[in-house]
N, CA, C and O of each residue as an XYZ file, in Angstrom:
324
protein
N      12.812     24.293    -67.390
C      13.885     25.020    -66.736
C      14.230     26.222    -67.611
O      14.528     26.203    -68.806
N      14.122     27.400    -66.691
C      14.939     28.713    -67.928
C      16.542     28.689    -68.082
O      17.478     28.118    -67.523
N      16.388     29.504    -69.013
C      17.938     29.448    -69.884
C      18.925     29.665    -68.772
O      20.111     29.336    -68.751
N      18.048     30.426    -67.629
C      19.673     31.247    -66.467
C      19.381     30.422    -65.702
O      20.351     30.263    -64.961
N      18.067     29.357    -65.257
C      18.526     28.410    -64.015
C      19.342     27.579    -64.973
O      20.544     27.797    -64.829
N      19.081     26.759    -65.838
C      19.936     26.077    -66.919
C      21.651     26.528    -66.819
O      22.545     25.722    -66.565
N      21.831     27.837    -67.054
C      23.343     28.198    -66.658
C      23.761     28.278    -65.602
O      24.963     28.025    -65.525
N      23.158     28.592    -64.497
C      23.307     28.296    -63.195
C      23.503     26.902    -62.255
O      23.977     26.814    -61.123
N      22.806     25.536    -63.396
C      23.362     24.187    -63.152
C      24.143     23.829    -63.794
O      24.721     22.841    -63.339
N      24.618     24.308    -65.082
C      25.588     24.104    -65.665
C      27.090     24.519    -64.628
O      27.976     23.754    -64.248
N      26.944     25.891    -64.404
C      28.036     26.590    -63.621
C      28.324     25.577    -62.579
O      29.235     24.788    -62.830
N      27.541     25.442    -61.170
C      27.817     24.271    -60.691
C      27.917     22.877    -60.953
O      27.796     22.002    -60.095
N      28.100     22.728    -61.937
C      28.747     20.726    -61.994
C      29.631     21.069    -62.589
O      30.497     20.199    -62.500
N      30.156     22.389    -63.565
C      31.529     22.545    -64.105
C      32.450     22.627    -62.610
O      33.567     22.111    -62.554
N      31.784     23.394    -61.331
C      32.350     24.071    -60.046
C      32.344     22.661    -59.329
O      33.109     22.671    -58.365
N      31.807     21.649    -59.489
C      31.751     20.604    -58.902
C      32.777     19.438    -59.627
O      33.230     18.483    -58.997
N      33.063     19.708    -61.106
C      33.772     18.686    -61.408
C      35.057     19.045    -61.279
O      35.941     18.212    -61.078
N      35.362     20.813    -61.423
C      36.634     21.123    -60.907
C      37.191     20.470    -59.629
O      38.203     19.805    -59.407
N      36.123     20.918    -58.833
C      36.525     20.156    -57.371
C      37.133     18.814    -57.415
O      38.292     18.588    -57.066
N      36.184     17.805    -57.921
C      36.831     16.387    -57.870
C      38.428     16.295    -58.324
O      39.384     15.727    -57.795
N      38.305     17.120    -59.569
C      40.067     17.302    -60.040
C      40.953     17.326    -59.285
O      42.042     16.763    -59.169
N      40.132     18.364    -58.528
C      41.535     18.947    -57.173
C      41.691     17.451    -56.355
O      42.612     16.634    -56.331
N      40.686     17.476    -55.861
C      40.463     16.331    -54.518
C      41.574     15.419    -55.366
O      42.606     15.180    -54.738
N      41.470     14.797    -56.932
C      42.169     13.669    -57.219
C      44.012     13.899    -57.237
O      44.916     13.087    -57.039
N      44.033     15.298    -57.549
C      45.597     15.312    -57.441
C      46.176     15.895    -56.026
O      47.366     15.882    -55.712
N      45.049     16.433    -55.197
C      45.249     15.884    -53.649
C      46.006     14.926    -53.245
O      47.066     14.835    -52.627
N      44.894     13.890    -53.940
C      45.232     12.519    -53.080
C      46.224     11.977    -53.790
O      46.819     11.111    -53.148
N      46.735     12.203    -55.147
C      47.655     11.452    -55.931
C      49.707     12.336    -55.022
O      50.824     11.855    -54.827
N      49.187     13.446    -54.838
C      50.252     14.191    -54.782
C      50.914     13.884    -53.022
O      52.022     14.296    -52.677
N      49.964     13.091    -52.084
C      50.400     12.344    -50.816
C      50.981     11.436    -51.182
O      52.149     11.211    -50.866
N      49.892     10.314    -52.351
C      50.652      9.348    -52.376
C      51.657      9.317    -52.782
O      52.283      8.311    -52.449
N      52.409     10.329    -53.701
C      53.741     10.810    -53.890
C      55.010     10.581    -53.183
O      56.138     10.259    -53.557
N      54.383     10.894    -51.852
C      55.692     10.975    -50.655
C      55.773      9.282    -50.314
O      56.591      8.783    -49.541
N      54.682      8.500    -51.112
C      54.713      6.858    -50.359
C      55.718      6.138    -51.428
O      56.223      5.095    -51.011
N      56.120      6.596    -52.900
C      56.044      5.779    -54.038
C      57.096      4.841    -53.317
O      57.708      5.283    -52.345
N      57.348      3.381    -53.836
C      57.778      2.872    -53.807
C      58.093      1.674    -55.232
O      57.913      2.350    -56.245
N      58.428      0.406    -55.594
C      58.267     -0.158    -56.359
C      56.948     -0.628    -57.300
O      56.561     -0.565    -58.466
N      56.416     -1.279    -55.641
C      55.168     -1.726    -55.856
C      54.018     -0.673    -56.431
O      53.171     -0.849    -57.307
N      54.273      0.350    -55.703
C      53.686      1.440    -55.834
C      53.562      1.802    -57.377
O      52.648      1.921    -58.194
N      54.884      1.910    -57.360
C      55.174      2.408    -59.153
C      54.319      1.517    -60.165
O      53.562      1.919    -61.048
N      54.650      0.122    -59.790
C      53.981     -0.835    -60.820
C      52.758     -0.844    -61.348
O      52.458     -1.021    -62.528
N      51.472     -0.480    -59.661
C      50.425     -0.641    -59.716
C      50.012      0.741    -60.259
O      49.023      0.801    -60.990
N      50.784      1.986    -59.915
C      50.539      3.505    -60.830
C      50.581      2.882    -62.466
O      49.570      2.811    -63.164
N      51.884      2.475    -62.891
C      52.198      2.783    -64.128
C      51.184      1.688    -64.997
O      50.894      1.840    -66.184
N      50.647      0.389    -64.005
C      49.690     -0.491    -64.834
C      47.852      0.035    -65.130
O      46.857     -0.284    -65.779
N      48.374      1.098    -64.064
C      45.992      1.502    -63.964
C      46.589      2.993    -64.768
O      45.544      3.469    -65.212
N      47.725      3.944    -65.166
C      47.769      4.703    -66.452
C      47.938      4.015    -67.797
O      47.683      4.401    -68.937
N      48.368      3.054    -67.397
C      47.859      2.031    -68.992
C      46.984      1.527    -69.703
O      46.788      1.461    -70.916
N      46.317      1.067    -68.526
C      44.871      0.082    -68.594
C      43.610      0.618    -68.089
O      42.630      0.207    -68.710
N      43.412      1.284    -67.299
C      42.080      1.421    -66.731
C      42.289      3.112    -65.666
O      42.907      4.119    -66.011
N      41.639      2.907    -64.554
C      41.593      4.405    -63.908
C      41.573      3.649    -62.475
O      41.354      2.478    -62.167
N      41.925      4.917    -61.659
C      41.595      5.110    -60.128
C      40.458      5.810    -59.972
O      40.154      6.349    -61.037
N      39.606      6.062    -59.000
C      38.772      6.742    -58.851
C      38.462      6.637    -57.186
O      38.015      5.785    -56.418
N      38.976      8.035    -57.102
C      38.886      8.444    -55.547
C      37.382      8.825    -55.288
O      36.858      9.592    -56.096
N      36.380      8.185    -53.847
C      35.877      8.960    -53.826
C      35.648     10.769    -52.953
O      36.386     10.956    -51.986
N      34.874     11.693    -53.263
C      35.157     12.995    -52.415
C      35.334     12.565    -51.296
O      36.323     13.039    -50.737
N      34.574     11.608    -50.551
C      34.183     11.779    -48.691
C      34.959     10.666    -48.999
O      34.172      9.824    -49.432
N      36.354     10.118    -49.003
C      36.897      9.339    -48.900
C      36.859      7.745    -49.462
O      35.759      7.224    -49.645
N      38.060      7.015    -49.719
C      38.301      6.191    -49.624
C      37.910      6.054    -51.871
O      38.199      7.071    -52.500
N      37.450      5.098    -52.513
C      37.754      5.003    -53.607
C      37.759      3.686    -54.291
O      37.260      2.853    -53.534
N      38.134      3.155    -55.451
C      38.685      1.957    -56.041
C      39.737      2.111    -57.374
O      40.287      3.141    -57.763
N      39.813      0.990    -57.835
C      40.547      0.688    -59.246
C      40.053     -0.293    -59.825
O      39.463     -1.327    -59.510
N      40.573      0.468    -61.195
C      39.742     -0.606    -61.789
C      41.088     -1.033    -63.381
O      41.922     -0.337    -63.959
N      40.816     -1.925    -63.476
C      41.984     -2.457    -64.514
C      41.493     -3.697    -65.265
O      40.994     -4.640    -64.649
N      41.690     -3.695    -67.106
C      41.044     -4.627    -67.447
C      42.113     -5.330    -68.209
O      42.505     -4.777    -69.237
N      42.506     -6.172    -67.950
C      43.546     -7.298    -68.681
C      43.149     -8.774    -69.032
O      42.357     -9.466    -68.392
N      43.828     -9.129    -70.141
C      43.757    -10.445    -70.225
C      43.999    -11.606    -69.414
O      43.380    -12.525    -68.880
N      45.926    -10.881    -69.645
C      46.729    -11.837    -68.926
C      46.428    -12.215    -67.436
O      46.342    -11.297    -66.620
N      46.260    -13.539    -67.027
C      45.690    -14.070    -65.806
C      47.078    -13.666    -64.845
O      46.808    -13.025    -63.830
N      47.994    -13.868    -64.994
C      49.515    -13.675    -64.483
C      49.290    -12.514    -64.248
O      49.081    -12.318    -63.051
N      49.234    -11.542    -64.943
C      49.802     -9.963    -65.137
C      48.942     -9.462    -63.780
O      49.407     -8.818    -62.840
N      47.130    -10.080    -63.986
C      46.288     -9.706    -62.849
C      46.753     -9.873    -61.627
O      46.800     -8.957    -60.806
N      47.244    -11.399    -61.342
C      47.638    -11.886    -60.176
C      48.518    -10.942    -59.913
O      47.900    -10.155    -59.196
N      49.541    -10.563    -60.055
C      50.887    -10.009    -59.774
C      50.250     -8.521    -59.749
O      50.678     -7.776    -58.866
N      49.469     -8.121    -60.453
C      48.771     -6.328    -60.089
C      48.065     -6.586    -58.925
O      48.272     -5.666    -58.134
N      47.229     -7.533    -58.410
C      46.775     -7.656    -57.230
C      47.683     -7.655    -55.753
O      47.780     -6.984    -54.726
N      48.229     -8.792    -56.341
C      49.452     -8.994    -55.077
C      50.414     -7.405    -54.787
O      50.788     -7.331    -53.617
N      50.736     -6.478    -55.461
C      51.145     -5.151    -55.538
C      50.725     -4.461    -55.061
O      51.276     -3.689    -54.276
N      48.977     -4.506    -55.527
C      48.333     -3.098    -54.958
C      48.214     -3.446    -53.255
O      48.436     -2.677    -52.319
N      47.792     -4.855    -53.218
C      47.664     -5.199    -51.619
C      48.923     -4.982    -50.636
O      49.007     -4.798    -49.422
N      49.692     -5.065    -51.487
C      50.927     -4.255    -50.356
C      51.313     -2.949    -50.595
O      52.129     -2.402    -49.854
């Protein structure tokens, strides 16, 4: 590969990872208008522990790694409502 196609794939996945950025505080900045308790809990436990990860063409997961068997149960039961 030459040095300018080389900068030219570089340029796009920097132009591509910008994008995802956006898309993620997109989707964080709707769920905004939803917060609620539960809401809050399951935000403030996956900025502690682990990540969200939206995908572009929709939809996504979480992911969270804990010990406590309790703490899981009760982050589950949250996010599902």
């Amino acid at each position: 590969m030459s040095s300018d196609a080389r900068e030219v794939h570089l340029e796009s996945l920097r132009k591509a990872h910008l994008r995802l950025q956006e898309l993620r505080v997109e989707k964080l900045h709707g769920l905004a208008t939803k917060i609620n308790s539960d809401f809050a809990y399951v935000l403030g436990a996956v900025l502690g522990d682990d990540y969200i990860y939206f995908h572009p063409n929709g939809g996504g997961h979480v992911r969270i790694s804990v010990r406590d068997k309790d703490f899981a149960e009760s982050f589950f039961e949250k996010l599902k409502s």
